[in-house]
N, C-alpha and C positions, 0 to 999 in steps of 0.2 A: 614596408617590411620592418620587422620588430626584431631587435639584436638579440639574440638569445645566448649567454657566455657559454654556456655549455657546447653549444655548435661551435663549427669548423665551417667557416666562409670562403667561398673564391673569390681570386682579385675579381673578375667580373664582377661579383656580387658586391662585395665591399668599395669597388672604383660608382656602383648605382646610387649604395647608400649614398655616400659622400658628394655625389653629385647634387642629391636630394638637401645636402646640408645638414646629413642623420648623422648629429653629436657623438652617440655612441659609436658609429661605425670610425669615425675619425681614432677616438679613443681606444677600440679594439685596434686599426692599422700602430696605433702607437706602443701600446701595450705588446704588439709582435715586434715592435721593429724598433723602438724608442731607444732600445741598450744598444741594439746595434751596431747604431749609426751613432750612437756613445764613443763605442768603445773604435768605430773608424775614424771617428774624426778626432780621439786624440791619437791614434798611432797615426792620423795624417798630419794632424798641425804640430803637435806635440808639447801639447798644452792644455790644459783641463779647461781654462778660463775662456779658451777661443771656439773649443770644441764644445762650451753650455751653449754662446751664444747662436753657433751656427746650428746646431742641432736646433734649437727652438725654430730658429730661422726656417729651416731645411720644412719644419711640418707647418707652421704657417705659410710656407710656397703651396706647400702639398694641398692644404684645404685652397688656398686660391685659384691653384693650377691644376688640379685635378680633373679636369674638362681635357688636358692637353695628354692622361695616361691612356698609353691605347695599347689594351689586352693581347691585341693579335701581335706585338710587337715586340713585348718585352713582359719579364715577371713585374709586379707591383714592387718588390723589392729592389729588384735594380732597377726600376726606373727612382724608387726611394734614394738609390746610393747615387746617382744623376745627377739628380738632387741636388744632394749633400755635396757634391763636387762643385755644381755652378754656383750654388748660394755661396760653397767660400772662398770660392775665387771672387764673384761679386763683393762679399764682404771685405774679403781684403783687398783690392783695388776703391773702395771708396773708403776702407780706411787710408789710402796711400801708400800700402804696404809691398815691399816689390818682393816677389816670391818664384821660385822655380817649379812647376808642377810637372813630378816624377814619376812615373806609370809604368811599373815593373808589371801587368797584368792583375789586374783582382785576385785576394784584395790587397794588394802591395804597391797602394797609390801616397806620393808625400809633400807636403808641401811644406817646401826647401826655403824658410822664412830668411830672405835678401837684408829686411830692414827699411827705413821711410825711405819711400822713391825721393829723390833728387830732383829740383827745376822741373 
């Protein structure tokens, strides 16, 4: 299947490409949703520098674990913000970073930066 910019794709359709490993559908998922998950993960971390690296992070999970997004379950989008939650809490525990994660309901999630974990 050929991405055509002018069309309007379902997640069904765009979770096929990506499965297939079709660059552009990746591209198009990112081009919908890349500011985003921008503009979430600096109101979550609250920090531009931590919020480039896990947003990069968040769509390299996405092309690897895109086998794990299932349509009947959730929008492509919130499973994108999923995502974006567990890479940076991963990220920040292998940085050593001790953090509070705050969940006032979507999308009013924050992560309450502790400082280097201790022993």
């Amino acid at each position: 299947m050929k991405i055509d910019r002018a069309l309007k794709y379902s997640d069904h359709e765009l979770h096929l490409l990506i499965l297939q490993k079709n660059k552009k559908a990746f591209n198009r998922v990112y081009d919908c949703y890349g500011s985003m998950m921008y503009g979430l993960a600096i109101q979550a971390l609250q920090s531009r520098e931590l919020a480039d690296e896990i947003v990069e992070l968040t769509f390299i999970r996405l092309w690897d674990s895109v086998h794990f997004f299932d349509v009947q379950k959730k929008t492509l989008c919130m499973w994108i913000v999923g995502l974006l939650i567990t890479t940076a809490q991963d990220y920040l525990e292998s940085k050593n970073i001790e953090y509070i994660f705050k969940n006032s309901g979507f999308p009013n999630f924050l992560f309450e930066i502790i400082g280097e974990k201790v022993g």
